[in-house]
N, CA, C and O atoms as a Tripos MOL2 file, in Angstrom:
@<TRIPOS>MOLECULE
protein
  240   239    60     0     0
PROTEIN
NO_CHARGES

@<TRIPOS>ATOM
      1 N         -11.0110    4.1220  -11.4540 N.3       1 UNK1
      2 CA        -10.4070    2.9590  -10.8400 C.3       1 UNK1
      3 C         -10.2950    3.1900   -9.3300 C.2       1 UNK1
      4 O          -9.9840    4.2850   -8.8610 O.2       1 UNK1
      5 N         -10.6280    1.8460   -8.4140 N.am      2 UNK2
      6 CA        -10.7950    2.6320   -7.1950 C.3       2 UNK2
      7 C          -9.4510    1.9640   -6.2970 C.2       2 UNK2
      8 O          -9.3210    0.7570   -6.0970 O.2       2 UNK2
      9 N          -8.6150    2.8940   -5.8710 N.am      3 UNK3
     10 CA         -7.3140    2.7810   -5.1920 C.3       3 UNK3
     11 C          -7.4510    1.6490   -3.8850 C.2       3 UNK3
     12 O          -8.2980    1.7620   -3.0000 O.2       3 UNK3
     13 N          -6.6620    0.7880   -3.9430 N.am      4 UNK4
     14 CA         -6.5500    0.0060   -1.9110 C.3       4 UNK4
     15 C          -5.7300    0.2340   -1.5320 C.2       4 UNK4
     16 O          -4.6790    0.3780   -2.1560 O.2       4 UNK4
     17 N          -5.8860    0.3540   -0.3830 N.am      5 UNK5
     18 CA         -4.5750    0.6490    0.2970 C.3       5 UNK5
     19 C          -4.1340   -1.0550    1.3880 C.2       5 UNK5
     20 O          -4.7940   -2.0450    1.7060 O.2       5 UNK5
     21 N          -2.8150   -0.6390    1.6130 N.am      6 UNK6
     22 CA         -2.7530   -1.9500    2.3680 C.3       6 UNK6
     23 C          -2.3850   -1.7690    4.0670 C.2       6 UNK6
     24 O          -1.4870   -0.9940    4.3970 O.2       6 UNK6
     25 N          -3.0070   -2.4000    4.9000 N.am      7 UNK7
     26 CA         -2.3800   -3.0640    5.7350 C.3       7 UNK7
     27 C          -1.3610   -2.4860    6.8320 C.2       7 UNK7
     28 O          -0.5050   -3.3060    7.1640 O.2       7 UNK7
     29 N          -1.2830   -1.1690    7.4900 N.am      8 UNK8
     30 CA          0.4590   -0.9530    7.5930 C.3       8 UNK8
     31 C           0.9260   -2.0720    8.4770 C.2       8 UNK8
     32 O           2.1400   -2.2790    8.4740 O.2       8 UNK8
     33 N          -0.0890   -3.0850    9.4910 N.am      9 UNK9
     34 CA          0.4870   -4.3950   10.1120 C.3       9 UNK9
     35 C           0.2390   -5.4540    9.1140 C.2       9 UNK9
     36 O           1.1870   -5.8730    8.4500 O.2       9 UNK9
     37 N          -0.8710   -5.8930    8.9600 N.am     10 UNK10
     38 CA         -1.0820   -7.3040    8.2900 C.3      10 UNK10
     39 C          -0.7640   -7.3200    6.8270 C.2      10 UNK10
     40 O          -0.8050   -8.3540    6.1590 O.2      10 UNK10
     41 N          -0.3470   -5.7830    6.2040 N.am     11 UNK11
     42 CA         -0.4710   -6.1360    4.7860 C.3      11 UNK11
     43 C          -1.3040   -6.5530    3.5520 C.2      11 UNK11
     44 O          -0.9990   -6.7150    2.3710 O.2      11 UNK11
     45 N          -3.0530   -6.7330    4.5850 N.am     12 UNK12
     46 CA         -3.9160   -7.5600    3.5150 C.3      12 UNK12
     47 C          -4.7690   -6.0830    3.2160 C.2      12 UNK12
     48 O          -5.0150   -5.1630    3.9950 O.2      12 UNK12
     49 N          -5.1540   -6.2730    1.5760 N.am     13 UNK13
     50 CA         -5.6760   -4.8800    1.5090 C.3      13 UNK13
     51 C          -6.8980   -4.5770    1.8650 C.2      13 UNK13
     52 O          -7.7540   -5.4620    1.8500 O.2      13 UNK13
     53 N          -7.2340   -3.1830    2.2790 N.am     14 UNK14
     54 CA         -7.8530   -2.2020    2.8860 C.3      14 UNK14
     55 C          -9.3310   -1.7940    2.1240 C.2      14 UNK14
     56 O          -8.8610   -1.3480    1.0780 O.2      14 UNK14
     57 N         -10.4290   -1.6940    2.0110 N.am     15 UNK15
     58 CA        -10.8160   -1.1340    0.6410 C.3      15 UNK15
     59 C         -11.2440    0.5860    1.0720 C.2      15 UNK15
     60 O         -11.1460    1.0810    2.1950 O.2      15 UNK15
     61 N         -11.6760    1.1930   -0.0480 N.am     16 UNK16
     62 CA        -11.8700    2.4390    0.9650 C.3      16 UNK16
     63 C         -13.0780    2.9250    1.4450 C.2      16 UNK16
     64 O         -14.1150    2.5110    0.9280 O.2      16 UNK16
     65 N         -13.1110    3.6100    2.2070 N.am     17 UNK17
     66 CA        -14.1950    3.7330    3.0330 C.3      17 UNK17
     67 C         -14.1970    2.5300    4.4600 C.2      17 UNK17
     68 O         -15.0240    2.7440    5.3470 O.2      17 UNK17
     69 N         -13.5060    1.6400    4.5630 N.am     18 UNK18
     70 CA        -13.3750    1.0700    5.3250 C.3      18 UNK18
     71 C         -11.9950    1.1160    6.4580 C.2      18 UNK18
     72 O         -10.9620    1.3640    5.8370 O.2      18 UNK18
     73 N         -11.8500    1.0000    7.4120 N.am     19 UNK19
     74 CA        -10.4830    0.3970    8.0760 C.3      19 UNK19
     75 C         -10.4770    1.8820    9.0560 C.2      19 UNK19
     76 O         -11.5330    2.4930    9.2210 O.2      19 UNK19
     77 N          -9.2520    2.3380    9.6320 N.am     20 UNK20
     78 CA         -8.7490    3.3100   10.2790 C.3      20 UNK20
     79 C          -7.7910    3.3550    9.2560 C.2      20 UNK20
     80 O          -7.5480    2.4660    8.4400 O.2      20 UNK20
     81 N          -6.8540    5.3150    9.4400 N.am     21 UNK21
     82 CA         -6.1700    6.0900    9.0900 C.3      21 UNK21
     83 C          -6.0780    6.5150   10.6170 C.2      21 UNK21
     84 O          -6.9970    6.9090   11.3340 O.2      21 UNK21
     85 N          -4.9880    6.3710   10.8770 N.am     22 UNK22
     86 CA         -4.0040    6.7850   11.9960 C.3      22 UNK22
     87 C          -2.4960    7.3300   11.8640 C.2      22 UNK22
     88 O          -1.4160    6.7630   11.6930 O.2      22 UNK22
     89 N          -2.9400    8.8680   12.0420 N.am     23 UNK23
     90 CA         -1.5240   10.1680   11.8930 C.3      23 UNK23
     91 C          -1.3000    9.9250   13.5230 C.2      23 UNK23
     92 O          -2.1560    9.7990   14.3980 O.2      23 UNK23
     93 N           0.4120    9.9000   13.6460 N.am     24 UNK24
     94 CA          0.7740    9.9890   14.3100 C.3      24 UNK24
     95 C           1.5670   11.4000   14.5360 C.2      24 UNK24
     96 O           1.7890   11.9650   13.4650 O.2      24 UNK24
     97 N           2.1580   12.2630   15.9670 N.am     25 UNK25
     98 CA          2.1280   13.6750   15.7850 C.3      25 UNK25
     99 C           3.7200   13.8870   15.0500 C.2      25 UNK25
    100 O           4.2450   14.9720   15.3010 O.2      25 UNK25
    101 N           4.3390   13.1310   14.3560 N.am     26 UNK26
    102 CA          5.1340   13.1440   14.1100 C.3      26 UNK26
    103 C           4.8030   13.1750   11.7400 C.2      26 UNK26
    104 O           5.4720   13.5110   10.7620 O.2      26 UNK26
    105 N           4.0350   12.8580   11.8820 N.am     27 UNK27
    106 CA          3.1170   13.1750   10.2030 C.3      27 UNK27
    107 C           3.4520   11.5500    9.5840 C.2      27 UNK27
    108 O           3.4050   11.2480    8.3920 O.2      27 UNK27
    109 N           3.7510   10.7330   10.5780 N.am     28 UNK28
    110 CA          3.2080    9.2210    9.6980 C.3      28 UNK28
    111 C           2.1160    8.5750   10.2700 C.2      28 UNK28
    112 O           1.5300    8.5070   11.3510 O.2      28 UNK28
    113 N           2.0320    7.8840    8.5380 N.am     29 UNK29
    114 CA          0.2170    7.6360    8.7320 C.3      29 UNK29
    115 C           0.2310    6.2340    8.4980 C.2      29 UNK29
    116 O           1.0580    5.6620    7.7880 O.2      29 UNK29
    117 N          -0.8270    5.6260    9.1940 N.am     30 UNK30
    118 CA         -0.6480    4.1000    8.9540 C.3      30 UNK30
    119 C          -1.9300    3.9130    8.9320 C.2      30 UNK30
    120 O          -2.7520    4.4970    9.6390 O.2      30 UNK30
    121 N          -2.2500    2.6600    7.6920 N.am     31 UNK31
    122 CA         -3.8330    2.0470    7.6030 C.3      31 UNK31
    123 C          -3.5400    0.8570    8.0440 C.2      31 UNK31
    124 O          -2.6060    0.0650    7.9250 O.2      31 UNK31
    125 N          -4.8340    0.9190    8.7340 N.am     32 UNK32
    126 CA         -5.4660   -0.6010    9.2470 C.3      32 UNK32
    127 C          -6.5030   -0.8500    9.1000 C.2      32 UNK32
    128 O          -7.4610   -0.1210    9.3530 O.2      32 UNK32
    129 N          -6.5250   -2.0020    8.6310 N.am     33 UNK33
    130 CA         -7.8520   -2.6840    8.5610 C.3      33 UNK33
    131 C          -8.8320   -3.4640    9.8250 C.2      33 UNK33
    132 O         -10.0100   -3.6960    9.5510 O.2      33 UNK33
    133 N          -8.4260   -3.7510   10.8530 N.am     34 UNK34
    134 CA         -9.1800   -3.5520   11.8190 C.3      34 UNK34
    135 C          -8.3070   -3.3260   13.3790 C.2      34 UNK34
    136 O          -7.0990   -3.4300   13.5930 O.2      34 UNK34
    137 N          -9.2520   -3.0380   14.1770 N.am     35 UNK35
    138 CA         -8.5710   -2.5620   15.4310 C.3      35 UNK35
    139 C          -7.8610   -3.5100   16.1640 C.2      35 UNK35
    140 O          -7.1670   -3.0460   17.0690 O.2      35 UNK35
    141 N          -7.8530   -4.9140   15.9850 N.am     36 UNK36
    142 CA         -6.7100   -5.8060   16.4770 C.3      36 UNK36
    143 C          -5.2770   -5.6100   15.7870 C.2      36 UNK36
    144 O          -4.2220   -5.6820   16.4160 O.2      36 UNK36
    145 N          -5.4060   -5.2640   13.9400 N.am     37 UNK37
    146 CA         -4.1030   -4.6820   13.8420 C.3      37 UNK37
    147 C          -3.6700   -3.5460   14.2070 C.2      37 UNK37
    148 O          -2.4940   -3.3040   13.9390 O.2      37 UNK37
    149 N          -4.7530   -2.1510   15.1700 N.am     38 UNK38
    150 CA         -3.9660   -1.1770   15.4210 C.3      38 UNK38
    151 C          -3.3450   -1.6590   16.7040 C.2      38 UNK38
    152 O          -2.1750   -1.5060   17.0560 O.2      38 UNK38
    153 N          -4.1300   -2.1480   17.2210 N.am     39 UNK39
    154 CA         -3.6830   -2.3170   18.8690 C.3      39 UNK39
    155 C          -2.1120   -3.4660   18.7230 C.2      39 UNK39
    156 O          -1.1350   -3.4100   19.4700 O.2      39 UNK39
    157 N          -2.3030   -4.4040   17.5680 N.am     40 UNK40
    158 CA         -0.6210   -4.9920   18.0690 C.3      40 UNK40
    159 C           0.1370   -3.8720   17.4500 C.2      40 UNK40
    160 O           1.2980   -3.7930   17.8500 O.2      40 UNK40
    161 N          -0.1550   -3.1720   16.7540 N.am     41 UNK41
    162 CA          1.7460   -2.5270   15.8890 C.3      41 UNK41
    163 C           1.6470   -1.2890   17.1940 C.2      41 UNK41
    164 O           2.6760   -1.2120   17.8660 O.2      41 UNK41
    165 N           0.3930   -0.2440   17.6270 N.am     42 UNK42
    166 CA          0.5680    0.6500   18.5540 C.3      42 UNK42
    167 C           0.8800    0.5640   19.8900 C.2      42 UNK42
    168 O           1.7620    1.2240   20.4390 O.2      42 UNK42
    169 N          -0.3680   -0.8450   20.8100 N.am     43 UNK43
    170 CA         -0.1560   -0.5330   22.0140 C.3      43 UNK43
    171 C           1.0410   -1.7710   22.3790 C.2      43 UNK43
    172 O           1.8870   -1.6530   23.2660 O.2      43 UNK43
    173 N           0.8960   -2.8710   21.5440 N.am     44 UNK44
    174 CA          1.6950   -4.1160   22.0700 C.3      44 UNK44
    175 C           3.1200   -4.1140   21.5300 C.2      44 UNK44
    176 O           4.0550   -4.5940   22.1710 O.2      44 UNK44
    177 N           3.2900   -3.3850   19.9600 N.am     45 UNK45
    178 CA          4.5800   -3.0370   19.7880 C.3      45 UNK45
    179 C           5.3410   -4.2010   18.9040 C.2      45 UNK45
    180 O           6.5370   -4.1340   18.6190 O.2      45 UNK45
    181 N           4.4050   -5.3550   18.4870 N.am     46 UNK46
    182 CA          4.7340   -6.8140   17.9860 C.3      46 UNK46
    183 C           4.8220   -6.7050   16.4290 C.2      46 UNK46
    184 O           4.1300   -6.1640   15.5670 O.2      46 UNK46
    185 N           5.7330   -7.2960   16.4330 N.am     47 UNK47
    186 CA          6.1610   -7.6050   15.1390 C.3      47 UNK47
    187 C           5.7220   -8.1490   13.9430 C.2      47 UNK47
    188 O           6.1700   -9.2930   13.8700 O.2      47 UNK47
    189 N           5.0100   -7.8460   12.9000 N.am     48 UNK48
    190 CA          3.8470   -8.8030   12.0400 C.3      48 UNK48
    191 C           4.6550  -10.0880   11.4200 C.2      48 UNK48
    192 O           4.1720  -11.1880   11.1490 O.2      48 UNK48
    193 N           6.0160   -9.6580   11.2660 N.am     49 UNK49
    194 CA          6.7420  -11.3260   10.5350 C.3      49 UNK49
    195 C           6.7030  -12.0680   11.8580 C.2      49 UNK49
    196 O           7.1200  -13.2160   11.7110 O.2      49 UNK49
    197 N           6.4050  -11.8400   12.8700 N.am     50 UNK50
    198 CA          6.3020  -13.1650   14.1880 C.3      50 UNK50
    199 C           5.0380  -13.0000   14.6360 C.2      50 UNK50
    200 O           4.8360  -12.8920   15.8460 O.2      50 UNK50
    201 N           4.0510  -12.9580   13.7590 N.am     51 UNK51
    202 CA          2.7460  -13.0890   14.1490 C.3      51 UNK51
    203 C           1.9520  -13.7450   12.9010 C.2      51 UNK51
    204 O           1.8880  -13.2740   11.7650 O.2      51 UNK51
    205 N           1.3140  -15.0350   13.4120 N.am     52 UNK52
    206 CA          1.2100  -15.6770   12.4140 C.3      52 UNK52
    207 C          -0.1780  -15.6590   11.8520 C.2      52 UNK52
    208 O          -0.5720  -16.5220   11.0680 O.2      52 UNK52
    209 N          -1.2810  -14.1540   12.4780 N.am     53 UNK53
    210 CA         -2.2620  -14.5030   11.5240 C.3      53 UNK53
    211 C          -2.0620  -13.2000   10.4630 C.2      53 UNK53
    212 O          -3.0130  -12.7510    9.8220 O.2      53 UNK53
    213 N          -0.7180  -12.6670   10.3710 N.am     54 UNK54
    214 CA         -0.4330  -11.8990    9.2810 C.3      54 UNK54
    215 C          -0.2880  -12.4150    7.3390 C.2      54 UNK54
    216 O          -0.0430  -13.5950    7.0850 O.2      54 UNK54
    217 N          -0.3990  -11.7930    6.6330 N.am     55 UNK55
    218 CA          0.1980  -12.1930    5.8790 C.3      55 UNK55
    219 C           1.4300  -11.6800    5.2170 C.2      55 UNK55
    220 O           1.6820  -11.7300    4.0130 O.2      55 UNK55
    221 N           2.0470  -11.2600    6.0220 N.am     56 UNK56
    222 CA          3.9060  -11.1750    5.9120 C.3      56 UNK56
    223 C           4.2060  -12.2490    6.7440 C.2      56 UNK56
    224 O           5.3250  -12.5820    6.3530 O.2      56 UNK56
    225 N           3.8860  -13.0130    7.6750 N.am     57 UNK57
    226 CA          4.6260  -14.1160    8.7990 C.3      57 UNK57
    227 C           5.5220  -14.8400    7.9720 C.2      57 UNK57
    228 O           5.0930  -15.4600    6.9990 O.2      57 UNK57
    229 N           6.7740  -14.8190    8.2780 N.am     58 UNK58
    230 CA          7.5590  -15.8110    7.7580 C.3      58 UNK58
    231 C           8.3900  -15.5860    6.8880 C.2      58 UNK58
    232 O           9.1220  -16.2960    6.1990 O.2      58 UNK58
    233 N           8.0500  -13.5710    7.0660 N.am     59 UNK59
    234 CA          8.9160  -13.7020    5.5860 C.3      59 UNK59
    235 C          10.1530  -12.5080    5.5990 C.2      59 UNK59
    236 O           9.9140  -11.4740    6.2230 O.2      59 UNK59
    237 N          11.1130  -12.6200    5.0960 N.am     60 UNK60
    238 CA         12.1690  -11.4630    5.6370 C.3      60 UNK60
    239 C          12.1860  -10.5090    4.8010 C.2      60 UNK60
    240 O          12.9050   -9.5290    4.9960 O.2      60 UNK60
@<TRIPOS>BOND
     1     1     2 1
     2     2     3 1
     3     3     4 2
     4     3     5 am
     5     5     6 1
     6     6     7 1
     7     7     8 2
     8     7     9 am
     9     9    10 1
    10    10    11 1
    11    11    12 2
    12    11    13 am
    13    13    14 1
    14    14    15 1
    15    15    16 2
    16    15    17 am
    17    17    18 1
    18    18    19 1
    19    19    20 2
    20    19    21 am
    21    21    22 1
    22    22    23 1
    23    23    24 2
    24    23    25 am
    25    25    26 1
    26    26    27 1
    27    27    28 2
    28    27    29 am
    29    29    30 1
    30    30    31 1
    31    31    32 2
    32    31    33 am
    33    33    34 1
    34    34    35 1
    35    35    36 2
    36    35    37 am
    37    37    38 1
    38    38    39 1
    39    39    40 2
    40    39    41 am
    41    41    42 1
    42    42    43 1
    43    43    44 2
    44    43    45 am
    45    45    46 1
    46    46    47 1
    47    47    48 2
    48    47    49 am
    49    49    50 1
    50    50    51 1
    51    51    52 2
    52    51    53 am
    53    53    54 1
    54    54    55 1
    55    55    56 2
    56    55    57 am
    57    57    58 1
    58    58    59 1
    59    59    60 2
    60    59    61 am
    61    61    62 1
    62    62    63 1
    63    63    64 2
    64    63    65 am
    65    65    66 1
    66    66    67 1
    67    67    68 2
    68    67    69 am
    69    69    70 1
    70    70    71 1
    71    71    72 2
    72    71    73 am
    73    73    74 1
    74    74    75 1
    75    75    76 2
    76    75    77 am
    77    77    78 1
    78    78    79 1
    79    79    80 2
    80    79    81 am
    81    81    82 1
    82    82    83 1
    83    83    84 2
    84    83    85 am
    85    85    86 1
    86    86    87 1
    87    87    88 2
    88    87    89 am
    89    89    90 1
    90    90    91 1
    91    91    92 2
    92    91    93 am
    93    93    94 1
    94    94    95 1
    95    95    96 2
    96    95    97 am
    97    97    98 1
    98    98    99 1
    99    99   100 2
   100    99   101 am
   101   101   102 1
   102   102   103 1
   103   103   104 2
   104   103   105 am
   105   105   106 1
   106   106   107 1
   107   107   108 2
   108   107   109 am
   109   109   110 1
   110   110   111 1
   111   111   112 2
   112   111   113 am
   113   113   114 1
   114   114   115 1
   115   115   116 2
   116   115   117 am
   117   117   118 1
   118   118   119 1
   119   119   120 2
   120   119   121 am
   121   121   122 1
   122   122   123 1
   123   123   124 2
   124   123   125 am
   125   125   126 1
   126   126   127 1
   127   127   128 2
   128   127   129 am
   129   129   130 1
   130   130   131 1
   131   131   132 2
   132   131   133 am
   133   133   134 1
   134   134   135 1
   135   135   136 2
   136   135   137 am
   137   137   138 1
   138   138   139 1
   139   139   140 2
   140   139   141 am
   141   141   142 1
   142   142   143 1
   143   143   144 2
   144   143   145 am
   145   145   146 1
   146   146   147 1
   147   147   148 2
   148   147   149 am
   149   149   150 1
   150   150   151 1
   151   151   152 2
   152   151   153 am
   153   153   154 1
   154   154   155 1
   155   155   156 2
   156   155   157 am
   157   157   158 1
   158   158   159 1
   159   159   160 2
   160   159   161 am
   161   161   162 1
   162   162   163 1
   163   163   164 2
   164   163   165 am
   165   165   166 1
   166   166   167 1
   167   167   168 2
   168   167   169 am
   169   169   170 1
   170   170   171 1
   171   171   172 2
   172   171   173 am
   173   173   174 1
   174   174   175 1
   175   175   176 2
   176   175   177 am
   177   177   178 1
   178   178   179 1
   179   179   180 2
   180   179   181 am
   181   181   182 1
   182   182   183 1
   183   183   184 2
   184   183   185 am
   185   185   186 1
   186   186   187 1
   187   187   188 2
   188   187   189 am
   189   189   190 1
   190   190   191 1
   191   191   192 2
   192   191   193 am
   193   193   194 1
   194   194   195 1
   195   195   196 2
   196   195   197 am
   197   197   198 1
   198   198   199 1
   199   199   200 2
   200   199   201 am
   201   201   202 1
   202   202   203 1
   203   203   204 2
   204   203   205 am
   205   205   206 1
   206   206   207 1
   207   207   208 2
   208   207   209 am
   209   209   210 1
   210   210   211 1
   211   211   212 2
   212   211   213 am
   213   213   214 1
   214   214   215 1
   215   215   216 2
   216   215   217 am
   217   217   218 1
   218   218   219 1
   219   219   220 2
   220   219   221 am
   221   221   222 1
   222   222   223 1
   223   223   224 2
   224   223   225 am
   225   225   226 1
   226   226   227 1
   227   227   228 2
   228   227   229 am
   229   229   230 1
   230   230   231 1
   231   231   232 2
   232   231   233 am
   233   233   234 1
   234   234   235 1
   235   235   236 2
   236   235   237 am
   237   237   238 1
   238   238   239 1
   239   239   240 2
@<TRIPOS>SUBSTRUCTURE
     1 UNK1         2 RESIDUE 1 A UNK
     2 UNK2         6 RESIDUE 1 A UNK
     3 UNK3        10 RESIDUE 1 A UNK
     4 UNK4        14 RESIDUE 1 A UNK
     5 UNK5        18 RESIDUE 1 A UNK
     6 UNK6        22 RESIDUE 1 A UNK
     7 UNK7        26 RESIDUE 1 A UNK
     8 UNK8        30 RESIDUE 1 A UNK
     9 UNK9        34 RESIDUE 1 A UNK
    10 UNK10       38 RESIDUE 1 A UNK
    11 UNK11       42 RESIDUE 1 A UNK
    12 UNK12       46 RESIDUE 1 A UNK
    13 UNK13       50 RESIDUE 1 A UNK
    14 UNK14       54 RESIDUE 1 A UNK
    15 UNK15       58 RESIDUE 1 A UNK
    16 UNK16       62 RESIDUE 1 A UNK
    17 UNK17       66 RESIDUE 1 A UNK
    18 UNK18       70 RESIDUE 1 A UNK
    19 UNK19       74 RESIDUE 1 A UNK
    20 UNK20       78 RESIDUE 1 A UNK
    21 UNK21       82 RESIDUE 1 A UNK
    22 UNK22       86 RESIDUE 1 A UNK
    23 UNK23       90 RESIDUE 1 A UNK
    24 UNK24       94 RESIDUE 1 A UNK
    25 UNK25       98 RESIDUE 1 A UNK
    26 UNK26      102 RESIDUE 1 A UNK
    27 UNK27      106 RESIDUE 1 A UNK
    28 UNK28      110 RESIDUE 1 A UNK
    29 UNK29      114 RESIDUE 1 A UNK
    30 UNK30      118 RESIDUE 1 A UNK
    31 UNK31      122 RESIDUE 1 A UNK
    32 UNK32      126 RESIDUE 1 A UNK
    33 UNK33      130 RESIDUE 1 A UNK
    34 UNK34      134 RESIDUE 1 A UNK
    35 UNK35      138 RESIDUE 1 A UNK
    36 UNK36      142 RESIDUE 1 A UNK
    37 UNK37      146 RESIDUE 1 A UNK
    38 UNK38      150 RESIDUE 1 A UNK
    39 UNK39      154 RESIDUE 1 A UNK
    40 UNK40      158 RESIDUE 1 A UNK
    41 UNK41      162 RESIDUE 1 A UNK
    42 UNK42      166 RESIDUE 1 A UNK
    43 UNK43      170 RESIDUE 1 A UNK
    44 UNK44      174 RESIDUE 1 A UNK
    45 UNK45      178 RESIDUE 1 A UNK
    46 UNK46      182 RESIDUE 1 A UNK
    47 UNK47      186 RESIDUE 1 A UNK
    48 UNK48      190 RESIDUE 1 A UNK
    49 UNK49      194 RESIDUE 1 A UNK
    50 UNK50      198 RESIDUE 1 A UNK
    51 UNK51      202 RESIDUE 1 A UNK
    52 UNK52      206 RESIDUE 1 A UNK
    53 UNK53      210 RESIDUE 1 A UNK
    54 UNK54      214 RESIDUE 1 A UNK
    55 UNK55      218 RESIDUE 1 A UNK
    56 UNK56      222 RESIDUE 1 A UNK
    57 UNK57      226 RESIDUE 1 A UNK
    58 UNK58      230 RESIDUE 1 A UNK
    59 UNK59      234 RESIDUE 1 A UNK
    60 UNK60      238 RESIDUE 1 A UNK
């Protein structure tokens, strides 16, 4: 059975072999599925429930 992972911004799943794995030096790891979701959660710092091409937007 082959595992997905999801999302650590958008939440939509990952399949494998695809996306980034990004360790930070502190030992958390976050998947993304493409480099517009690394760049908002790393360099811009934005929030995925106030970003509306997520699929968490809207939700608490």
């Amino acid at each position: 059975m082959v595992k997905v992972k999801k999302c650590s911004f958008c939440s939509y799943d990952v399949p494998i072999g695809r996306g980034i794995t990004y360790v930070k030096k502190d030992g958390t790891i976050y998947n993304f599925c493409t480099k517009k979701c690394k760049k908002a959660l790393l360099n811009y710092k934005k929030n995925p429930r106030k970003t509306r091409w997520t699929g968490v937007y809207g939700k608490e």
